[in-house]
N, C-alpha and C positions, 0 to 999 in steps of 0.2 A: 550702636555708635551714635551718640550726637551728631546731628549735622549742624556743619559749618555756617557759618554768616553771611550772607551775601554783604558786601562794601557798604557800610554809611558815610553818614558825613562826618562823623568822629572818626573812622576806619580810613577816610579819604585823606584829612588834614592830618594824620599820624604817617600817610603814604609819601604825601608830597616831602612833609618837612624830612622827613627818613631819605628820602630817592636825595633832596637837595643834600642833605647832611654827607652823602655818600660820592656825590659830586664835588663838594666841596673839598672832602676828603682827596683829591688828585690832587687836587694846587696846594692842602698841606705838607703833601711827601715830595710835592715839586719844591717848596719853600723849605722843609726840611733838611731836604738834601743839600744844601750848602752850608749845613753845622756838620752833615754825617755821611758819612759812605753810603750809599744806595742800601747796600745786602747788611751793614750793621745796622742801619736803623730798621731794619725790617725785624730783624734778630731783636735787637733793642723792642720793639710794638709787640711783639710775641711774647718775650721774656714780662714786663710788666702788664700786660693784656692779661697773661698769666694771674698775677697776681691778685690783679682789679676781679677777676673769676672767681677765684679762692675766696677772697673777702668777702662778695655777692655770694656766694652757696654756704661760705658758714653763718654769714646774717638771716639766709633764711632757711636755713639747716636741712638744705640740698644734700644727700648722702652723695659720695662718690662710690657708685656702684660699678663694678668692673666685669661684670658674668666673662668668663672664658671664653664666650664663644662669639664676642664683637672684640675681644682684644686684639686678634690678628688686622681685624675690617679698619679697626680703631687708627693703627698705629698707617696704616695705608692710605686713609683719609687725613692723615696728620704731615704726611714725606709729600703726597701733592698737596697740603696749605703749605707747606714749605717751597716745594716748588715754584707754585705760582707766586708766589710772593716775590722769592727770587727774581722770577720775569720781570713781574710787573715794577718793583722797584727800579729795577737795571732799565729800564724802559721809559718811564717817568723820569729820570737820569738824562736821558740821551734824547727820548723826543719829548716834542711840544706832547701837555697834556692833552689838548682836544684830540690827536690824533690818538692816542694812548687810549682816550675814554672809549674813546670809535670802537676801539678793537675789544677792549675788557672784556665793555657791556653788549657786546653780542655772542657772549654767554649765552643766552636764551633760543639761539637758533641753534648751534652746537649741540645744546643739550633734546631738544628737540627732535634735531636728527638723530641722534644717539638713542633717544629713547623709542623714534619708530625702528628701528633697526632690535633693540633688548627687549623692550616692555610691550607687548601685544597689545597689551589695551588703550597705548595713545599712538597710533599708529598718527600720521598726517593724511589730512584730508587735502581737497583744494583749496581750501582758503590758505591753509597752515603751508601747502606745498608754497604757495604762494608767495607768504610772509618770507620765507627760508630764501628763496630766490632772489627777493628784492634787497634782503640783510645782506646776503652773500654777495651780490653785483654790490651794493654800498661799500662793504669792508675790501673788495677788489677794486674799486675807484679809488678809496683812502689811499690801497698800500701802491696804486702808480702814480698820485699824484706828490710830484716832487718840488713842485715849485713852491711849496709854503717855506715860509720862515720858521726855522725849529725844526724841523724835518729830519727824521732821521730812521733810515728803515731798516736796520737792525732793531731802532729800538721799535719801531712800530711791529713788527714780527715778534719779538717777545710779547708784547702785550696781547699780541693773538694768540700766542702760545698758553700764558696765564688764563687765557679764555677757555683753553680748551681743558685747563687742568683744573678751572673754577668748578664747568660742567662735569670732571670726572670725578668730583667731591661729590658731585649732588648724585650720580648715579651710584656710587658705594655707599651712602648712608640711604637711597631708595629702595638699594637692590639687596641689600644684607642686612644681617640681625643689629645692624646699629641702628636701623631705624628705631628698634622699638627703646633703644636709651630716650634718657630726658636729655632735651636740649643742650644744658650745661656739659652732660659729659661730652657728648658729640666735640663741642667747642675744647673741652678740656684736653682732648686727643689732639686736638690741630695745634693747638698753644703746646704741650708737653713736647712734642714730637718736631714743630717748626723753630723755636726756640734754639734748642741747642743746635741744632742742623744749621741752621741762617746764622748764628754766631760761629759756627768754627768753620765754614764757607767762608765768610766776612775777608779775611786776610787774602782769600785770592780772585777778589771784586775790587780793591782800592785802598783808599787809606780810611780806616777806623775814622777820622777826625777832621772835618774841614777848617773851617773860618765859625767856630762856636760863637754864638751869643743867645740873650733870653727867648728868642722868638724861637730858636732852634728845639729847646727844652718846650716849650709850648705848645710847638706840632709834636712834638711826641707824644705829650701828654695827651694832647688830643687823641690820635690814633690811638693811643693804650685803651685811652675810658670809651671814648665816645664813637671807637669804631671796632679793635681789636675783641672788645668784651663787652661793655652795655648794648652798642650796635647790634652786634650779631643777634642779642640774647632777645632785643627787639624784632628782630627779624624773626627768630621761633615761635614768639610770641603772635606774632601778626597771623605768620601759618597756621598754629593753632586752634585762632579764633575768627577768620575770615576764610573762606574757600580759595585753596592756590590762586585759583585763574584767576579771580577778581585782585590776589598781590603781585603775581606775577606781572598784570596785565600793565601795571604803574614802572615797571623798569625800565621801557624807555627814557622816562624823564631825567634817570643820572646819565646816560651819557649826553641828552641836549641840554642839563643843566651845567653841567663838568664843559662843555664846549663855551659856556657861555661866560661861566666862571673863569675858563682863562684869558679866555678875549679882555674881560672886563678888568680883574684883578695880575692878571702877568703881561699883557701889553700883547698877548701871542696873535702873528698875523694868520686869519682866517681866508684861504682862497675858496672860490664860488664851490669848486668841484669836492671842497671838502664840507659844506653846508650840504649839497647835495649826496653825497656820502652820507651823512649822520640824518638826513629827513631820510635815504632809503633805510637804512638799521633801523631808524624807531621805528617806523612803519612796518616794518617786518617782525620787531619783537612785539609789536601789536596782535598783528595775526596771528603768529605762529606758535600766542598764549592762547587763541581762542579756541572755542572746543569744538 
């Protein structure tokens, strides 16, 4: 087996701009949301993310291979992207993004845990114990502090929730024969399967249609190409050719960048104890990549 790459400085600046791209990405479903219902426009990024996949695998004559025995894993990996989506839309909806990103992107302690508990061989150590504890006290400051503007801890709970359905993607394509698919199809299960599910949900989340105009069509398109489908496929590509721990290790910076991005671009007011929150999560999705 080839081994992997440790991080360069090309592998770094494809990290950064990727982590930003992904933070950026909250304030466009936060901005979209006011042409489209939370749960349609999510349905909506799946349905064309879809598509944008399709085009990408027949340009480069990607088979869609389906062996029998990752279809059942497939379609499981597909109901939680559906899932989380759900959440996190509904969530981005209702609370300020920076509090939303808090919760996302600690994704990485979740799965962490979950993986010392199923996969023997990453068990945590003390550093990693470590990391888990300060993430954990961070995202339990977020969800009691209440005095920010935007606030909203329904919605901040789902976006924990989406968290925790992020991490249970990653451990069904770790832990079963989906792994050994190529990336494309993996993505193609979560698009097939979220798609129709997020659209016939859709009607009992709100109304189909807000206050439409060009920028609404914009964020979509956005999320279609540059996060639903080229994103992701970037993201396989990165694992495939850098070692986890060195891609992983760059995941803090979408949630301090998503925190920053709303400050800056949605006017969202940032209180001390929610800064302190988002420095214990990175700090924690730090360590608790480390080996």
């Amino acid at each position: 087996m080839e081994e992997k790459r440790a991080m360069d400085a090309s592998g770094t600046a494809i990290m950064i701009a990727f982590a930003a791209m992904l933070a950026f990405n909250q304030v466009v479903i936060k901005v979209t949301g006011g042409g489209f219902g939370p749960v349609f426009q999510a349905g909506l990024r799946s349905a064309f993310g879809l598509v944008v996949l399709l085009i990408w695998m027949r340009a480069r004559n990607v088979p869609l291979s389906l062996p029998r025995n990752i279809i059942g894993w497939g379609i499981l990996g597909g109901v939680l992207f559906a899932i989380e989506f759900l959440f996190l839309y509904i969530a981005i909806d209702l609370t300020a993004v920076s509090r939303a990103s808090i919760m996302l992107y600690s994704m990485p302690v979740w799965l962490g845990l979950a993986a010392h508990v199923w996969l023997p061989g990453e068990r945590l150590n003390a550093i990693r114990w470590t990391g888990l504890m300060l993430a954990m006290g961070g995202v339990i400051l977020a969800l009691l502090d209440r005095s920010a503007a935007g606030g909203n801890l329904l919605g901040d709970v789902l976006a924990l929730l989406a968290a925790f359905c992020w991490a249970g993607i990653a451990l069904v394509v770790r832990m079963t024969p989906l792994s050994k698919s190529a990336p494309e199809v993996q993505l193609w299960f979560q698009l097939v399967v979220s798609a129709p599910v997020l659209l016939i949900l859709s009607p009992f989340f709100g109304d189909f249609i807000r206050d439409l105009a060009p920028i609404h069509f914009a964020g979509l398109a956005f999320q279609a190409i540059c996060i639903a489908s080229l994103g992701f496929l970037l993201w396989f590509w990165l694992m495939s050719v850098y070692r986890a721990s060195s891609v992983a290790s760059f995941s803090f910076l979408s949630p301090v960048l998503a925190v920053v991005f709303g400050w800056l671009l949605l006017g969202e007011s940032i209180g001390l104890q929610v800064w302190i929150a988002l420095g214990l999560v990175a700090i924690g999705v730090v360590l608790i990549n480390r080996k």
